[in-house]
TILUM-135733 format. One record per residue (C-alpha): residue number from 0; x, y, z. Coordinates in nm, 3 decimals. Example, Ala and Ser with C-alpha at 12.3 -4.5 7.8 and 13.67 -1.06 7.14 Angstrom:
REM TILUM-135733
+-----+---------+---------+---------+
: num :    east :   north :      up :
+-----+---------+---------+---------+
:   0 :   1.230 :  -0.450 :   0.780 :
:   1 :   1.367 :  -0.106 :   0.714 :
+-----+---------+---------+---------+
//
This chain:
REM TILUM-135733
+-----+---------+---------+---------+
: num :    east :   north :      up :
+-----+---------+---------+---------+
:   0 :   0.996 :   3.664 :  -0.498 :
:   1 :   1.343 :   3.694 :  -0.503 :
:   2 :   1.589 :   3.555 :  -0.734 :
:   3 :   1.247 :   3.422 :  -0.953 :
:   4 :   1.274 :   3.466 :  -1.311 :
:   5 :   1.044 :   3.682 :  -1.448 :
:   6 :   0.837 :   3.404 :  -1.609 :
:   7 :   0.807 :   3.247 :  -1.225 :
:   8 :   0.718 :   3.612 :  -1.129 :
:   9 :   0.415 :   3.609 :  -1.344 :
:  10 :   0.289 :   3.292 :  -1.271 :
:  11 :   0.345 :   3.305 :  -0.883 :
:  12 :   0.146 :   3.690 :  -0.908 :
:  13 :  -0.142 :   3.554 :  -1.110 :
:  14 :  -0.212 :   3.268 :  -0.874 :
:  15 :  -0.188 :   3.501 :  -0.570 :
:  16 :  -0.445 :   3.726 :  -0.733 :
:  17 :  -0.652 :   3.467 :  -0.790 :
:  18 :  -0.670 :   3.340 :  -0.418 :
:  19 :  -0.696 :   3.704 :  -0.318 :
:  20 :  -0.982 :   3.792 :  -0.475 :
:  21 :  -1.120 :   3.422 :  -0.309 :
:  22 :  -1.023 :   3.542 :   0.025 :
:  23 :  -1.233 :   3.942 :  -0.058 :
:  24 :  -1.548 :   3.738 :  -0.154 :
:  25 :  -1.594 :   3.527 :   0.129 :
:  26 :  -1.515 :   3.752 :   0.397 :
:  27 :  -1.733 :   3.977 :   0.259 :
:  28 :  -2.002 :   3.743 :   0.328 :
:  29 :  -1.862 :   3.694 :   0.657 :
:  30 :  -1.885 :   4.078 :   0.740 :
:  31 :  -2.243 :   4.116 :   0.642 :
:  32 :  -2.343 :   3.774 :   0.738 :
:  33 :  -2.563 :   3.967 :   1.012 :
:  34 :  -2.714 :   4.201 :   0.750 :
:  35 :  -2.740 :   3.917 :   0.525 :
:  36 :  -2.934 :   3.759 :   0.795 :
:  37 :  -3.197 :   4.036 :   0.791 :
:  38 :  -3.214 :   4.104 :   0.407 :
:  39 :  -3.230 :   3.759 :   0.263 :
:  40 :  -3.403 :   3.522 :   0.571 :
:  41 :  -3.592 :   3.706 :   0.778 :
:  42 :  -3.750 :   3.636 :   1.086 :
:  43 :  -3.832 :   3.684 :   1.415 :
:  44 :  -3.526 :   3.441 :   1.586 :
:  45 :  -3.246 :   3.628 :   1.531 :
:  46 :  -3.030 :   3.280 :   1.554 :
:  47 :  -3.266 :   3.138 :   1.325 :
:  48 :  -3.221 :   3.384 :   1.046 :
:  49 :  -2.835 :   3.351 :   1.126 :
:  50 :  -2.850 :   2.992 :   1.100 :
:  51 :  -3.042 :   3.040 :   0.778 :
:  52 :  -2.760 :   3.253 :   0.608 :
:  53 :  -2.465 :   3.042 :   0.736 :
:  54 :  -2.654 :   2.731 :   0.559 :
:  55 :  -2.641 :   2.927 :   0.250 :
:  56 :  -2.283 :   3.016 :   0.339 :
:  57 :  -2.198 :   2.658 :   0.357 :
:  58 :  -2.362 :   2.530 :   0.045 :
:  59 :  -2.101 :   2.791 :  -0.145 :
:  60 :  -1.828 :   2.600 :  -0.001 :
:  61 :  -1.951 :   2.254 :  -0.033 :
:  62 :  -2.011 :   2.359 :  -0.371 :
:  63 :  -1.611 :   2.410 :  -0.388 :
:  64 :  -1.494 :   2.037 :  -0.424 :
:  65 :  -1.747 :   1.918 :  -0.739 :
:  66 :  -1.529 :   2.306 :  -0.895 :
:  67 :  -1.207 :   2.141 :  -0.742 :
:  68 :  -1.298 :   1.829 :  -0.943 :
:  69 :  -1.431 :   1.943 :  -1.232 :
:  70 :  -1.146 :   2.196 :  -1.293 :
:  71 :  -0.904 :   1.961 :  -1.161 :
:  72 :  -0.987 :   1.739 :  -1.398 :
:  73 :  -1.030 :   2.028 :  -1.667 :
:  74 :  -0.601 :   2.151 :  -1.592 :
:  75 :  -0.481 :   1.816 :  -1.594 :
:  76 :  -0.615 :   1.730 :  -1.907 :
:  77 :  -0.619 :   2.055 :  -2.054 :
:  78 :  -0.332 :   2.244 :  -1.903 :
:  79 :  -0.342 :   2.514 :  -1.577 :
:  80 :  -0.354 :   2.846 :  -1.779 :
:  81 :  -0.651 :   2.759 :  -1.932 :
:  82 :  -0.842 :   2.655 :  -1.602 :
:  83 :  -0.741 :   3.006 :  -1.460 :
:  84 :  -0.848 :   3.188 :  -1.705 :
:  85 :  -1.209 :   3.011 :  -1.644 :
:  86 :  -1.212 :   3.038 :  -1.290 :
:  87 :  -1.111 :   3.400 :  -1.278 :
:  88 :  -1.399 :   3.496 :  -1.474 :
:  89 :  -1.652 :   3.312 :  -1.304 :
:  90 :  -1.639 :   3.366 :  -0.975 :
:  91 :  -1.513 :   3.742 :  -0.992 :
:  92 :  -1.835 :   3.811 :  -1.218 :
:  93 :  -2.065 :   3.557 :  -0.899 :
:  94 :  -1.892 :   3.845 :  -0.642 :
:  95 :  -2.036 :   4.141 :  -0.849 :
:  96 :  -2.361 :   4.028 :  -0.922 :
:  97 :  -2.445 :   3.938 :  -0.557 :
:  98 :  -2.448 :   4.339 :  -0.516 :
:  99 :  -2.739 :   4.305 :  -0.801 :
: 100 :  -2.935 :   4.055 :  -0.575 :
: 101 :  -3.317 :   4.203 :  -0.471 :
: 102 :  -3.390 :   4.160 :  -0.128 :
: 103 :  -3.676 :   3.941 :   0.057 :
: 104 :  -3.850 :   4.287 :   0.051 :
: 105 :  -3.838 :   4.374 :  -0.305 :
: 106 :  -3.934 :   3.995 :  -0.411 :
: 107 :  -4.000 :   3.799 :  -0.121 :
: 108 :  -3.915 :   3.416 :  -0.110 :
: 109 :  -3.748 :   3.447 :  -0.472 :
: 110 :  -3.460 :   3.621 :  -0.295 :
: 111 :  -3.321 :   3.359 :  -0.053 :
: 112 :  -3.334 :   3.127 :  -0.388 :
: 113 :  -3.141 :   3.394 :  -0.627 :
: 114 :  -2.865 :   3.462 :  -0.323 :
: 115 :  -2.819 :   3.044 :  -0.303 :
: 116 :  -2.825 :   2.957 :  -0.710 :
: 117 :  -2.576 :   3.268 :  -0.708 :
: 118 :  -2.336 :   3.178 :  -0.402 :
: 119 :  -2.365 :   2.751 :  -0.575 :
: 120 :  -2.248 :   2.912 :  -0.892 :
: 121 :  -1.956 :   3.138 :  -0.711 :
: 122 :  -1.852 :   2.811 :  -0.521 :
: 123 :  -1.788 :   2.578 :  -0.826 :
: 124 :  -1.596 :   2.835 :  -1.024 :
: 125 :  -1.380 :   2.947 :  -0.679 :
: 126 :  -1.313 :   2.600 :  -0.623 :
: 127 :  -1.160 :   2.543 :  -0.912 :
: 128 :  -0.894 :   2.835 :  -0.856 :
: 129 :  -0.655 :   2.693 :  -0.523 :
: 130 :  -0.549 :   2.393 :  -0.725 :
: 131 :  -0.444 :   2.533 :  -1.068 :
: 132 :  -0.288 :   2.822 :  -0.883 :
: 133 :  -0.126 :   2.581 :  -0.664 :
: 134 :   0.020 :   2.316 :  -0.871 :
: 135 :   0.128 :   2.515 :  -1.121 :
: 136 :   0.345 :   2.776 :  -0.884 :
: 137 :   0.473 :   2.468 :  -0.730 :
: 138 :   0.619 :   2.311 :  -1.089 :
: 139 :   0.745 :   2.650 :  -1.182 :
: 140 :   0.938 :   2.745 :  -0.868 :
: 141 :   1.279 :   2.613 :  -0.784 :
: 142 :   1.249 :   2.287 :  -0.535 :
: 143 :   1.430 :   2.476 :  -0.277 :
: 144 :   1.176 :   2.831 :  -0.277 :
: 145 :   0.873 :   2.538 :  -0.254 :
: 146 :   0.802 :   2.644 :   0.142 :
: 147 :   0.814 :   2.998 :   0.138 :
: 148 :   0.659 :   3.048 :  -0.176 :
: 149 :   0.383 :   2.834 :  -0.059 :
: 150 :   0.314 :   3.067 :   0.241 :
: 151 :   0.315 :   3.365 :   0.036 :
: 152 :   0.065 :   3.177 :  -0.181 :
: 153 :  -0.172 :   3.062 :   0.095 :
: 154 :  -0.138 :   3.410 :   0.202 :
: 155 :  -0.334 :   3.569 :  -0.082 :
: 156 :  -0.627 :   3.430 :   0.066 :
: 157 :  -0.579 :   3.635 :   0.364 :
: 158 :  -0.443 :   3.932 :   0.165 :
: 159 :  -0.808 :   3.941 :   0.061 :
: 160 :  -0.932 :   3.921 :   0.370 :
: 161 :  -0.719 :   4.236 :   0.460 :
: 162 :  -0.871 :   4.410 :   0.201 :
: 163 :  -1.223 :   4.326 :   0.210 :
: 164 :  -1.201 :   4.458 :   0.557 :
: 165 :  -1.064 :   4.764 :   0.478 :
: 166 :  -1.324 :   4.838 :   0.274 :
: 167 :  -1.598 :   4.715 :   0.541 :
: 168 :  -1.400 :   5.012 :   0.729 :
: 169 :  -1.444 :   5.250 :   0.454 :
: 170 :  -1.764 :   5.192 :   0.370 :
: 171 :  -1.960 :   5.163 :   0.699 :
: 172 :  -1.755 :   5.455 :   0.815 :
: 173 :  -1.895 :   5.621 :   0.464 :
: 174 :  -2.233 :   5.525 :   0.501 :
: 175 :  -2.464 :   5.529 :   0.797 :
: 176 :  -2.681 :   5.245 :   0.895 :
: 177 :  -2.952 :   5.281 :   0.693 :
: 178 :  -2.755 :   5.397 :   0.401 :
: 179 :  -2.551 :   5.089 :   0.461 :
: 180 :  -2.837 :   4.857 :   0.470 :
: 181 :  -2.998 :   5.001 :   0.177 :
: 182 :  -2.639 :   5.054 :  -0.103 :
: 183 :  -2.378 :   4.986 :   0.142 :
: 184 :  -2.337 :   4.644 :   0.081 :
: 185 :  -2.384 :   4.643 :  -0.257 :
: 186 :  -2.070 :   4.830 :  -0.366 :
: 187 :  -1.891 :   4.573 :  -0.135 :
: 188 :  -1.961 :   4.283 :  -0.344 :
: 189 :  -1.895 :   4.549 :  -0.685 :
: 190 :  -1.547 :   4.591 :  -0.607 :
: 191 :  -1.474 :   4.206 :  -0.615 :
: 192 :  -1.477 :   4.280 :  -1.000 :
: 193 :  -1.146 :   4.516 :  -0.990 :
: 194 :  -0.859 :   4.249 :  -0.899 :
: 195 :  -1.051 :   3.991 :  -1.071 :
: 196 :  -0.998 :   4.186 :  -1.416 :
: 197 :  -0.621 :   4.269 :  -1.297 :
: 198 :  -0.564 :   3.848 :  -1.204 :
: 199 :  -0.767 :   3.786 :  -1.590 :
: 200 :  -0.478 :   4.059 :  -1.705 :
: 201 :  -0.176 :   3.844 :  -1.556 :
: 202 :  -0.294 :   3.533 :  -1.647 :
: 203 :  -0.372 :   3.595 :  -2.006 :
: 204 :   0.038 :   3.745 :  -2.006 :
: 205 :   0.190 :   3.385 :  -1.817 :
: 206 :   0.294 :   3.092 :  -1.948 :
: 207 :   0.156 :   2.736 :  -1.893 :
: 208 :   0.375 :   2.514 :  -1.654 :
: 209 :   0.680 :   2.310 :  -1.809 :
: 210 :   0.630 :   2.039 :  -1.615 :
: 211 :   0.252 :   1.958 :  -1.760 :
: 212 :   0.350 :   2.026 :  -2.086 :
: 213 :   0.648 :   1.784 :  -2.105 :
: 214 :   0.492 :   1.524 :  -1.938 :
: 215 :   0.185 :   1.602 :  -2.219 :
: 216 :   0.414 :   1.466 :  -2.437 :
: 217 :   0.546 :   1.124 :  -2.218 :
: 218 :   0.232 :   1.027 :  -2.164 :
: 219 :  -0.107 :   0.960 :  -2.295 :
: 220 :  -0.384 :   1.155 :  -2.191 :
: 221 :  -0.583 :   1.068 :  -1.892 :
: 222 :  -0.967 :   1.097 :  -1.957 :
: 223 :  -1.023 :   1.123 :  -1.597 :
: 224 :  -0.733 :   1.227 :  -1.390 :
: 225 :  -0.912 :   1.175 :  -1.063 :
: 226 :  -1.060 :   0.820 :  -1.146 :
: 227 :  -0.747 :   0.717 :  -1.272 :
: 228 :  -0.600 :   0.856 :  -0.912 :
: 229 :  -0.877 :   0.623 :  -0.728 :
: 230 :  -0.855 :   0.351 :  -0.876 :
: 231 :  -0.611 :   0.207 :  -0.714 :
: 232 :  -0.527 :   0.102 :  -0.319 :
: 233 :  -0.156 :   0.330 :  -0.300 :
: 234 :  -0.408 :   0.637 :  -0.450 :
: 235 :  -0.699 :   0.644 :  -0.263 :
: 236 :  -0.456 :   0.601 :   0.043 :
: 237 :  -0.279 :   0.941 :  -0.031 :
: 238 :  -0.640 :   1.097 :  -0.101 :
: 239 :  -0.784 :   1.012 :   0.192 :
: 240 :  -0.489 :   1.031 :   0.439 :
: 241 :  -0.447 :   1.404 :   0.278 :
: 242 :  -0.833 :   1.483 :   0.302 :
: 243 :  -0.768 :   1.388 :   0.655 :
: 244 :  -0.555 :   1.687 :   0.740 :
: 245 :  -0.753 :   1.904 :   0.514 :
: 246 :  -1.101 :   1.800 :   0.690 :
: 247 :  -0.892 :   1.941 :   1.066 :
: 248 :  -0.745 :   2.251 :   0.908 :
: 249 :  -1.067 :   2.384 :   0.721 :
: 250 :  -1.243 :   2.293 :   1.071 :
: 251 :  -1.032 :   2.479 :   1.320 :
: 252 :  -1.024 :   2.752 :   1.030 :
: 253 :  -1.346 :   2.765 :   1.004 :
: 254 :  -1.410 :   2.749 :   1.414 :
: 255 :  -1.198 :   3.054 :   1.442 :
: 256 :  -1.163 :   3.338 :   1.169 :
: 257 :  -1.476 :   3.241 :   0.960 :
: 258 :  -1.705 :   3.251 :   1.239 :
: 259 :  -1.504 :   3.562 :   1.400 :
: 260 :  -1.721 :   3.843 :   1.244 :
: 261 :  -2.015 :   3.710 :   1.419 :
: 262 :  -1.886 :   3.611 :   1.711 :
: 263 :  -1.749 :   3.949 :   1.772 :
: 264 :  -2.112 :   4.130 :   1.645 :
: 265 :  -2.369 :   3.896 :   1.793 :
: 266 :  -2.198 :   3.770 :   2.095 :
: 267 :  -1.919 :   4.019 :   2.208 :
: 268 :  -2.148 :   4.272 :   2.078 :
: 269 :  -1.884 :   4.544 :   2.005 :
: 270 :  -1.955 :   4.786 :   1.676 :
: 271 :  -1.923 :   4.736 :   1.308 :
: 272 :  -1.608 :   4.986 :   1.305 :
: 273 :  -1.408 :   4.750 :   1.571 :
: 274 :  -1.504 :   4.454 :   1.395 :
: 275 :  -1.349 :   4.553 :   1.106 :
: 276 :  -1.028 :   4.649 :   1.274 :
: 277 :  -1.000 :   4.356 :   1.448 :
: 278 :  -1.055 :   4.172 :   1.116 :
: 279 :  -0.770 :   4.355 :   0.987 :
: 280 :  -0.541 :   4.261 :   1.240 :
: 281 :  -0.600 :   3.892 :   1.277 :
: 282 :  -0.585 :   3.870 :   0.884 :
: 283 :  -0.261 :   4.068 :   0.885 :
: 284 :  -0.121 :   3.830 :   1.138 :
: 285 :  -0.268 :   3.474 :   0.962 :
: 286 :  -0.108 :   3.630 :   0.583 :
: 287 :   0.272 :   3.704 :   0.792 :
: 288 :   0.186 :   3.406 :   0.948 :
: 289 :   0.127 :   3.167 :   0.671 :
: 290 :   0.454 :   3.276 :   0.527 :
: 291 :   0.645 :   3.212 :   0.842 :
: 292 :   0.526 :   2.859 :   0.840 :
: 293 :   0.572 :   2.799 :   0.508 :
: 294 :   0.909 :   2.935 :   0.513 :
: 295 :   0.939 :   2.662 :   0.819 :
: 296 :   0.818 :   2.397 :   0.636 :
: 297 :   1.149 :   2.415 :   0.445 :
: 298 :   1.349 :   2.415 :   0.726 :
: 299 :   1.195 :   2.129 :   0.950 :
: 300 :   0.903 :   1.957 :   0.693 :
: 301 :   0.614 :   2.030 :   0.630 :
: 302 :   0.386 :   1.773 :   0.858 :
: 303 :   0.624 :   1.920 :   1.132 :
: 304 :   0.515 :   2.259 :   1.141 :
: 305 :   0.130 :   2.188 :   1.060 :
: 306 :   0.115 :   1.942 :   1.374 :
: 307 :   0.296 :   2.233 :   1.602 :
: 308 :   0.097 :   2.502 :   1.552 :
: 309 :  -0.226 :   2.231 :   1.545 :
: 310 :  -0.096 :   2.103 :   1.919 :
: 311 :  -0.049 :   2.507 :   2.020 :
: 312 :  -0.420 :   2.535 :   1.931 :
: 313 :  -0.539 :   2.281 :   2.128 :
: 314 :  -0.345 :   2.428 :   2.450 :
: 315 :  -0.488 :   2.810 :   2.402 :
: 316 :  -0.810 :   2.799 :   2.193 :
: 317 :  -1.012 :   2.790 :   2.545 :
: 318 :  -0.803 :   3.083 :   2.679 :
: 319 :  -0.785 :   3.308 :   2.427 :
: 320 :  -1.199 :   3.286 :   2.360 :
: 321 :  -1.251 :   3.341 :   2.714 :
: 322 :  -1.013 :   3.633 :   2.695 :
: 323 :  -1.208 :   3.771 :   2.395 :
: 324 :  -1.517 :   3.698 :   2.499 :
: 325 :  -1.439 :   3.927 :   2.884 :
: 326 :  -1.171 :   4.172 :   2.755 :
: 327 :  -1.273 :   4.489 :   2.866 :
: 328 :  -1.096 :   4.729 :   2.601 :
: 329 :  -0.985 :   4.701 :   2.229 :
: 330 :  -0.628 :   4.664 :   2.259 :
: 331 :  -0.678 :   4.328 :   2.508 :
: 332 :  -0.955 :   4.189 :   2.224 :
: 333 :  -0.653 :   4.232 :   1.920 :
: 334 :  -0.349 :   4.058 :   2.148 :
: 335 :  -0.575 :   3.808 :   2.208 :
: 336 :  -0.690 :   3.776 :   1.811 :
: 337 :  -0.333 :   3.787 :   1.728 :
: 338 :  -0.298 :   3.468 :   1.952 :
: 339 :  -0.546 :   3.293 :   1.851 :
: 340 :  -0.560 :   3.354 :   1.497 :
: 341 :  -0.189 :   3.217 :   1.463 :
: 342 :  -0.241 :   2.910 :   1.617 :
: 343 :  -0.548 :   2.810 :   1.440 :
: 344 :  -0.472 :   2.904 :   1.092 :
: 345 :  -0.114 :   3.005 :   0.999 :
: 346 :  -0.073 :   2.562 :   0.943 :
: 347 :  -0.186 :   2.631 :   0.592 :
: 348 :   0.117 :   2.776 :   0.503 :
: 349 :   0.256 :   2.465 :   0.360 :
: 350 :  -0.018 :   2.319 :   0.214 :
: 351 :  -0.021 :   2.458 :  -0.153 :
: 352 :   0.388 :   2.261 :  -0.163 :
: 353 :   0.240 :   1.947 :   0.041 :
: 354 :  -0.031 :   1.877 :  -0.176 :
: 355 :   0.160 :   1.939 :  -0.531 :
: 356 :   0.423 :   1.702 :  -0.351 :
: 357 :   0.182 :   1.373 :  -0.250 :
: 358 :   0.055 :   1.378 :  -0.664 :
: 359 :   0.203 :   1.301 :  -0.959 :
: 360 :   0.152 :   1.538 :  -1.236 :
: 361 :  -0.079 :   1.395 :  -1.458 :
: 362 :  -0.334 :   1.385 :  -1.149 :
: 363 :  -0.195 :   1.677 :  -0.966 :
: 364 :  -0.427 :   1.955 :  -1.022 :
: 365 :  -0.766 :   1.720 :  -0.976 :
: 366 :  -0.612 :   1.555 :  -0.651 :
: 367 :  -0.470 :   1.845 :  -0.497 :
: 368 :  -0.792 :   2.091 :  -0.589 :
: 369 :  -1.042 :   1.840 :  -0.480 :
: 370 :  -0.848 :   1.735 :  -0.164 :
: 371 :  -0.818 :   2.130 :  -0.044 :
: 372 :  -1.207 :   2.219 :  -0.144 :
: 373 :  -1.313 :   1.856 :   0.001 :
: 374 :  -1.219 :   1.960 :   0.384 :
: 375 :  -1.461 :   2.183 :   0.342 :
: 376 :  -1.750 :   1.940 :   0.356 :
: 377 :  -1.722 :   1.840 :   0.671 :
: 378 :  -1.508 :   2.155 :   0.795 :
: 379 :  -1.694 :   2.415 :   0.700 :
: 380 :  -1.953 :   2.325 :   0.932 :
: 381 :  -1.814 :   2.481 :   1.192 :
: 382 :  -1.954 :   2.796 :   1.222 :
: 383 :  -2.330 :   2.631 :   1.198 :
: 384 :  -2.222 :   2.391 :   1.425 :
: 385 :  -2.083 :   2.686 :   1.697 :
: 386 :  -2.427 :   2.931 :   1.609 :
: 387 :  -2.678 :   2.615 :   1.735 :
: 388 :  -2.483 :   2.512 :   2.046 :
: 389 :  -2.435 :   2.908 :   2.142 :
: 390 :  -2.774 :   2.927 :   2.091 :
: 391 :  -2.867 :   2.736 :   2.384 :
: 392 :  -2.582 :   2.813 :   2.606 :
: 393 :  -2.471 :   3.161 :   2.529 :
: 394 :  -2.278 :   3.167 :   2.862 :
: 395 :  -2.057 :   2.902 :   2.708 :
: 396 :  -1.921 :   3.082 :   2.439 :
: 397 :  -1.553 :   3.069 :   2.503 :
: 398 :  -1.571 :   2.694 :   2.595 :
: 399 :  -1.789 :   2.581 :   2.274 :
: 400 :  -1.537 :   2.795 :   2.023 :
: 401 :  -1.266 :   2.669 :   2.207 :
: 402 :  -1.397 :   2.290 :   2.192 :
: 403 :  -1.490 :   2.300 :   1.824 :
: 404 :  -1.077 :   2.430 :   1.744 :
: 405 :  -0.959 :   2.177 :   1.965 :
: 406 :  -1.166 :   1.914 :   1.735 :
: 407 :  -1.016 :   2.051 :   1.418 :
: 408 :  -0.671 :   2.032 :   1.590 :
: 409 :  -0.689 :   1.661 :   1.689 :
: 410 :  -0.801 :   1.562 :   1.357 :
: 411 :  -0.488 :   1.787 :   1.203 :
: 412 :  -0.227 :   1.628 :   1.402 :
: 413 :  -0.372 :   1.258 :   1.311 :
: 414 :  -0.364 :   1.378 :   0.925 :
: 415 :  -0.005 :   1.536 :   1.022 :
: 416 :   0.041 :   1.163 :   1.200 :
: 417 :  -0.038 :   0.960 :   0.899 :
: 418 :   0.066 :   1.109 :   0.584 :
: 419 :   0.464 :   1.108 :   0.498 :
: 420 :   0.721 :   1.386 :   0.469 :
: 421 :   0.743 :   1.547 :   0.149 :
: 422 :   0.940 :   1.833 :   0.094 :
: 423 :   1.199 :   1.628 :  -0.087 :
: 424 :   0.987 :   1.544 :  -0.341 :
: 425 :   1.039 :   1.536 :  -0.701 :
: 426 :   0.741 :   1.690 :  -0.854 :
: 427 :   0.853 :   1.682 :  -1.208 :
: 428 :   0.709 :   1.292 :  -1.194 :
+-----+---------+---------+---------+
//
């Protein structure tokens, strides 16, 4: 953050808190899907009680566009700050009450139902956080610090993921098994309230974007940003041609580093304490990562480096599974996580600048929130989608993973394909 005044400094921090604390709550879940599994669904298929949880994984994130929209909607109308400010205290409150939740022991069917209402709730509020924090670092930030400061953006997300893992570490190192089954958990998801109270602090301190408040004043208000966006042929193009991209990115995303914790535990079968390690180090390498390519994106465009590292995926996501799946020590399973995890997820880096570049700002925050949240209802499928064919055909494994990032490749390089270059852009329209 450089040369930033310390106004952008504020506002650039409380968005990347924000996403951070996103990225510690759903890898949480991740990490204990397994436990999860056994707590809240049980049964005697393992892979059905697995499939069970990663349903009610998914409905969180499908959850995410209707927050994307809602609070899209709610900062272009209403300014970013304020959307923040909401969002923050929603979903950082959902995080720490799922360590409340009673288990299917304690209250039988009334806990799957309690875990699901909970994780709906934590979706609509977390999906309204990527586009307010997006669009408004993007209007604040000089046009040429748009790339790089996009990467470090996206990379909060992972920075969470860093963290969350290191305390997964801590805590199952801490705790035995049964202690871990029994509190363990718990004081995972109770953390989650710490940077969401230091992100509230931040945001209350920043100041709205200059570029929605002037044009607040140009223009009448919209009553629905998004509608308005729809409406016509030239919009809808832009949505759907962006959702496009999104759809591939969330899917090869998904494929890879969302489904990793399991795929490691259930299928690799290697312990908790590895897991966790390995977690660290691919999310360590996708936050550096995402920087890199945002940083890249300002060099060559963005739609450039997206379809590069989509095409690198598609040539090593068969590999690098198979190498994972029949490496023999530690150090072999983290060179190839480092591989893979670049290829198949560092293209987000420029995302936060390419979206706040295809949308004008009266529609900015509900296009470019909705668009990033929407990939997720067909991408976030994924993992359910890898846990029922591995089900049948365990001694697959490599080549299913590797197939379903390949998918989620194609379909980014066709987004890449069909949407125009836009790091030029003037996004003070």
């Amino acid at each position: 953050m450089v040369s930033l005044t310390k106004e952008q400094k504020s506002i650039v921090l409380g968005s990347w808190l924000g996403w951070s604390l996103d990225g510690y709550d759903l890898v949480l879940m991740l990490l204990v899907i397994p436990l999860i599994s056994i707590l809240f669904f049980p049964a005697e298929d393992q892979t059905f009680s697995l499939l069970a949880t990663f349903a009610a994984y998914i409905i969180t994130l499908i959850m995410r566009p209707f927050g994307g929209a809602f609070f899209g909607n709610f900062g272009d109308k209403h300014g970013r700050k304020k959307a923040m400010i909401i969002t923050i205290m929603g979903f950082s409150g959902a995080t720490f009450t799922t360590g409340l939740l009673p288990t299917w022991q304690m209250v039988g069917f009334m806990a799957p139902i309690l875990l699901i209402g909970l994780r709906l709730m934590q979706g609509f509020f977390a999906g309204g956080e990527w586009g307010s924090g997006a669009v408004i670092t993007m209007e604040t930030v000089p046009k040429e610090k748009r790339g790089i400061l996009s990467g470090f953006l996206q990379s909060g997300f992972n920075f969470g993921f860093v963290v969350a893992s290191i305390v997964f570490f801590g805590t199952v190192s801490m705790f035995s098994d049964e202690q871990f089954v029994e509190i363990g958990w718990r004081i995972m998801f109770f953390t989650g309230i710490i940077p969401g109270l230091v992100a509230l602090f931040v945001r209350f301190r920043m100041n709205e974007s200059q570029v929605w408040l002037v044009k607040q004043r140009q223009i009448k208000r919209e009553k629905s940003p998004l509608k308005k966006l729809l409406s016509n042929k030239d919009g809808r193009k832009k949505f759907f041609f962006s959702l496009i991209l999104m759809t591939g990115l969330m899917y090869a995303y998904y494929t890879s580093i969302g489904f990793y914790p399991t795929f490691l535990q259930n299928y690799v079968e290697i312990e908790k304490s590895e897991v966790s390690i390995l977690m660290i180090i691919g999310t360590t390498t996708s936050l550096f990562g995402q920087i890199f390519t945002g940083y890249l994106s300002q060099k060559i465009g963005r739609k450039k480096t997206i379809a590069f590292f989509a095409v690198a995926a598609m040539v090593v996501a068969i590999p690098t599974f198979y190498g994972l799946y029949y490496a023999e020590s530690a150090y072999e399973r983290a060179a190839y996580t480092i591989i893979l995890i670049v290829v198949a997820t560092t293209g987000f880096g420029p995302i936060p600048a390419f979206l706040s570049e295809r949308f004008q700002t009266e529609v900015r925050n509900s296009a470019s929130g909705f668009i990033y949240n929407g990939g997720l209802i067909f991408g976030s499928w994924a993992p359910l989608i890898a846990v029922t064919m591995l089900s049948k055909n365990a001694e697959l494994v490599p080549i299913v993973l590797g197939i379903n990032v390949i998918i989620g490749s194609v379909v980014i390089v066709i987004g890449a394909k069909i949407n125009p270059e836009t790091r030029d852009a003037d996004i003070t329209l």
